[in-house]
C-alpha positions in Angstrom: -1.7 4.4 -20.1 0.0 1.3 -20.5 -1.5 -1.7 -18.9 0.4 -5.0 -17.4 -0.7 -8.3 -16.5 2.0 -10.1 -14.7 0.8 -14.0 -15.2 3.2 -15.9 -12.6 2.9 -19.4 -10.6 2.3 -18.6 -7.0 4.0 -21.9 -4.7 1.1 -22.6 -2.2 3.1 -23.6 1.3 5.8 -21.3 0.0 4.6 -17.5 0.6 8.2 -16.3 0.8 9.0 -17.6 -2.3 5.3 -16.7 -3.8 6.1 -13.0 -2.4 9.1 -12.7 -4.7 7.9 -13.9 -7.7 5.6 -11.5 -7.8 7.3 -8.4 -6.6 10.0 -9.3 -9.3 7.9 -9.1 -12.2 5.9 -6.4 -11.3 9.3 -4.5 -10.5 10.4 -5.6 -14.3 6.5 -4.4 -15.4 7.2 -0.9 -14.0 10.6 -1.2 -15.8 9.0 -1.6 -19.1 7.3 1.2 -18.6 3.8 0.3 -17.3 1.8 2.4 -15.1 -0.6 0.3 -14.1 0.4 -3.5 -13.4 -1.8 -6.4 -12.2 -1.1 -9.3 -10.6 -2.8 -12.4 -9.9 -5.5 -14.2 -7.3 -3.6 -14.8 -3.8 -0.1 -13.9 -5.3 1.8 -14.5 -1.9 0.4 -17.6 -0.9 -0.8 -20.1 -3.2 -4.5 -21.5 -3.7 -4.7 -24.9 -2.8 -4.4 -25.1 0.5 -4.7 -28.1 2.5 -6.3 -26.5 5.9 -7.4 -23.3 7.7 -4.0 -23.3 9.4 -2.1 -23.2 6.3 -4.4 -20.5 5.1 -3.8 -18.4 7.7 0.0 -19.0 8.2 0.3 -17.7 4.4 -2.2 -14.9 5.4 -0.5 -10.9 5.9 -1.9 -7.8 7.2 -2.2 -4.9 4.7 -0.3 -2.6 6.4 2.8 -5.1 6.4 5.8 -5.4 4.3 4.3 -7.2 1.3 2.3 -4.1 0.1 5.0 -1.9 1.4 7.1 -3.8 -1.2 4.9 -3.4 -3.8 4.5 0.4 -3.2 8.4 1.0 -3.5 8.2 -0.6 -7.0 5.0 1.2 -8.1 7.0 4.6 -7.0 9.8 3.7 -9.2 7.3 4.4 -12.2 4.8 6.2 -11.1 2.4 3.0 -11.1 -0.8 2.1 -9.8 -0.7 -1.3 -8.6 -3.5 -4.1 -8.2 -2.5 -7.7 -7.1 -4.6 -10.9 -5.4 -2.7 -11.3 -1.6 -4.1 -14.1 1.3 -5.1 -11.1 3.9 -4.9 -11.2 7.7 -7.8 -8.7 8.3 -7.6 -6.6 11.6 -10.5 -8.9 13.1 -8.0 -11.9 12.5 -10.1 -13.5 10.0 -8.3 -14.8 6.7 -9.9 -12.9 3.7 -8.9 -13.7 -0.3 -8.3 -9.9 -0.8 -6.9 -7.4 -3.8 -5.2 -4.2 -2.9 -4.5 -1.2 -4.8 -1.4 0.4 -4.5 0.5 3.4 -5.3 4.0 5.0 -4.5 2.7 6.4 -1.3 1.0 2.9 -0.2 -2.5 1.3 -0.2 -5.7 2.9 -1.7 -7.7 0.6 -1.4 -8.1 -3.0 -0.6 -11.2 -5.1 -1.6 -12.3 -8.5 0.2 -13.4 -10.9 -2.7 -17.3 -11.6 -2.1 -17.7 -14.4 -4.3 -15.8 -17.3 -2.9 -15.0 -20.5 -5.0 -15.8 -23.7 -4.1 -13.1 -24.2 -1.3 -12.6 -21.3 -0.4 -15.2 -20.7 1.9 -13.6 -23.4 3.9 -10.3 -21.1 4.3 -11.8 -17.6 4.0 -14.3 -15.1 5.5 -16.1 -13.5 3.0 -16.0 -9.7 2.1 -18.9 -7.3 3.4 -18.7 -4.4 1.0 -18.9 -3.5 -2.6 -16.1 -3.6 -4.9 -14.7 -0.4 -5.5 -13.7 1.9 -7.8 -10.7 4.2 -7.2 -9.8 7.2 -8.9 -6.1 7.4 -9.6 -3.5 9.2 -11.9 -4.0 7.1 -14.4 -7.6 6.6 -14.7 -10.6 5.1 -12.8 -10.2 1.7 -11.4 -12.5 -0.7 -10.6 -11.4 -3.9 -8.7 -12.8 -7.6 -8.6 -12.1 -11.1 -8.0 -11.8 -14.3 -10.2 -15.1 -15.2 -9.4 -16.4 -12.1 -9.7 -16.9 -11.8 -13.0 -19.3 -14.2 -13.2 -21.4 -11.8 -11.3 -22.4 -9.4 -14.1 -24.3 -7.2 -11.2 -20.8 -6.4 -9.6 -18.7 -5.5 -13.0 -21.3 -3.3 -14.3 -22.1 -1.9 -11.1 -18.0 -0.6 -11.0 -18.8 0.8 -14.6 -21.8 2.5 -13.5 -19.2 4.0 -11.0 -17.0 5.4 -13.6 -14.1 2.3 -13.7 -13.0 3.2 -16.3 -10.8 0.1 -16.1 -12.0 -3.6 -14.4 -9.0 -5.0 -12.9 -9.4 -8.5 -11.8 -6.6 -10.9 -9.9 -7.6 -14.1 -11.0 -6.9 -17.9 -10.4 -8.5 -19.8 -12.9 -9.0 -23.7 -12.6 -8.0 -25.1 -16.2 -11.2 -26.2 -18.0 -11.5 -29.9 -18.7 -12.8 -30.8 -21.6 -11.1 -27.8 -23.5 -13.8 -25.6 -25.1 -14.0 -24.8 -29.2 -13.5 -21.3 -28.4 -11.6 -21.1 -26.4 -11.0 -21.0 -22.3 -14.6 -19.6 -21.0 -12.1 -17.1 -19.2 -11.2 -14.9 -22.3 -14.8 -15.6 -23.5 -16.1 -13.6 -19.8 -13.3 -11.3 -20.2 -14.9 -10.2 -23.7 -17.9 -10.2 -23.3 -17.6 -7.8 -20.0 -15.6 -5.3 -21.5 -18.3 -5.5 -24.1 -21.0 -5.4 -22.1 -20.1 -1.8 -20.3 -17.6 -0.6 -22.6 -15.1 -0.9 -20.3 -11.2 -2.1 -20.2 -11.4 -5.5 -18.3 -7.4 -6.7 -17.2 -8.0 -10.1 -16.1 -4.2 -11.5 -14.8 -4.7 -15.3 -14.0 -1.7 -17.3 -12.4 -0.3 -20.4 -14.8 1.3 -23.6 -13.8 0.1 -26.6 -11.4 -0.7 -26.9 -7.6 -1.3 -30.1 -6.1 -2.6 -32.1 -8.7 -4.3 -28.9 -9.9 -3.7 -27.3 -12.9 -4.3 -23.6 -13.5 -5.6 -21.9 -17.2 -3.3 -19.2 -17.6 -5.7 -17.0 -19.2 -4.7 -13.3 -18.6 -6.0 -10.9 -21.0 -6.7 -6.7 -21.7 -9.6 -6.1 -23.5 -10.9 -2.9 -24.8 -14.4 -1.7 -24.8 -15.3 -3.1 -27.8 -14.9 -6.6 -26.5 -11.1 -6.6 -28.4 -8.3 -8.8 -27.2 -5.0 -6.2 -27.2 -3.3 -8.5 -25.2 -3.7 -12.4 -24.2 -1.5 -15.1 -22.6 0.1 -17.7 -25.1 -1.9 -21.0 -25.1 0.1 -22.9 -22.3 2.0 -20.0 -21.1 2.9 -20.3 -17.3 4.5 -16.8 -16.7 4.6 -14.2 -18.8 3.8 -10.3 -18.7 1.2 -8.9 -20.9 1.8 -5.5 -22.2 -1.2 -3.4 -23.9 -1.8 0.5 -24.3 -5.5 1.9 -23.2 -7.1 5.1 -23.0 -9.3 6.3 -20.7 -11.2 8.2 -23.0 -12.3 5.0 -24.8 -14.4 3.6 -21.5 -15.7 6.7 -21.1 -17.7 6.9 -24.4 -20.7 5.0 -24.3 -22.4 5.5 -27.0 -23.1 2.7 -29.9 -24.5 4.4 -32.9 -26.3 7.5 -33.5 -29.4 6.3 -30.7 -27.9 3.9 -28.8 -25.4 4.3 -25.3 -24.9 1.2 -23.3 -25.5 2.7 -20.1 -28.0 5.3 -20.9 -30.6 2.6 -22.4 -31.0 1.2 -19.4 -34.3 0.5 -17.4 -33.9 -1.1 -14.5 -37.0 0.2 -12.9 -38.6 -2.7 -15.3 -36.1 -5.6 -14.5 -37.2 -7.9 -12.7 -35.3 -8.0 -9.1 -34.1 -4.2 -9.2 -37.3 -2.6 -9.0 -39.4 -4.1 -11.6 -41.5 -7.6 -10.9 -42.5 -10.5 -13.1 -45.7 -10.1 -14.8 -48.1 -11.8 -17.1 -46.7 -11.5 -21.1 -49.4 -8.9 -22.6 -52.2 -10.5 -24.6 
């Protein structure tokens, strides 16, 4: 399967504008041949907002034309779809939400449960797990920016089969600027590491109101290899990378060893386990 990561610049107080953007590239994504494309954190409306009202006049229902959109592109190609969108939820709260789309419409939709700084002044937050949906081209799990600070939730979509982590992300640019990079890739990394999973992490580049974005998409293997990461500076561009299912599904690390088998959580702390004295 080939994997896209459409970085773009969403224009907060401009949805219409924000809308396009996106659709375009992930109709030129589909064009180059991807069959799975993510797209960024809140691609239709912006991040920065300035009040609950703006939030929720930026804020669309899934079932409306901006996922239609995206479904008529993802037809074209036979695509699975995965993008960030500012969601008016049927209980008319404002949710930061990521659908998952296909030709014949939405699979899926996922309420981010982590909520950034801010944004639990402009957004409810979600009530149920992350999911993982099984689609023609692979098992997808689906997160949040945020999220993946929250080891608990990405291995807990690998221990659900994802066999790919697909995360719409807007990423706050990192001042001072780390040795090694933005801490971004670094989590990006070290997840797919971690489970052995595909991790596709889109961020959106440029400024918003004083506030400067990382622009630090990436797909990473299983092994914790970059096969595709945003230029340093890069405000939109489309990552292109080629993964295989197979790979995420393997967990073994040596002759002994399988990341997921090893486990034993019946002895961690907080998961069924409890803290005890060290042993004399």
């Amino acid at each position: 399967m080939t994997v896209a990561c459409c970085q773009t610049v969403p224009e907060v107080g401009d949805p219409e504008a924000s809308a396009a953007q996106a659709r375009a590239a992930l109709g030129e994504a589909v064009d180059a041949g991807a069959g799975i494309v993510v797209l960024p954190e809140l691609a239709n409306s912006g991040y920065l907002f300035e009040s609950v009202e703006e939030a929720r006049a930026a804020a669309v229902p899934a079932d409306g034309e901006l996922l239609a959109g995206w479904a008529l592109e993802a037809e074209r190609g036979e695509a699975i779809v995965i993008g960030g969108f500012c969601e008016l939820g049927n209980d008319d709260r404002v949710y930061n939400s990521a659908a998952l789309v296909d030709g014949t419409g939405v699979l899926a939709v996922y309420r981010k449960l982590h909520l950034w700084d801010k944004e639990s002044l402009w957004f409810t937050p979600g009530s149920r797990p992350a999911p993982v949906v099984d689609t023609r081209h692979g098992r997808i799990g689906v997160g949040i920016c945020y999220d993946i600070e929250f080891p608990e939730l990405t291995r807990g979509l690998a221990l659900g089969g994802a066999d790919l982590i697909a995360l719409p992300t807007n990423w706050p640019r990192e001042q001072p600027r780390q040795a090694g990079g933005p801490m971004l890739k670094l989590l990006t990394r070290t997840t797919a590491y971690l489970s052995r999973v595909y991790v596709a992490v889109c961020d959106r580049g440029g400024s918003e109101r004083g506030g400067d974005f990382e622009g630090g998409s990436s797909i990473v293997a299983p092994k914790g290899v970059a096969l595709a990461e945003s230029a340093p500076g890069a405000v939109a561009e489309t990552l292109l990378a080629t993964c295989e299912p197979a790979a995420a599904r393997d967990k073994r690390i040596g002759p002994r060893n399988d990341v997921l088998a090893d486990r034993r959580p019946e002895h961690y702390v907080g998961l069924g386990g409890s803290a005890g004295k060290a042993p004399s």
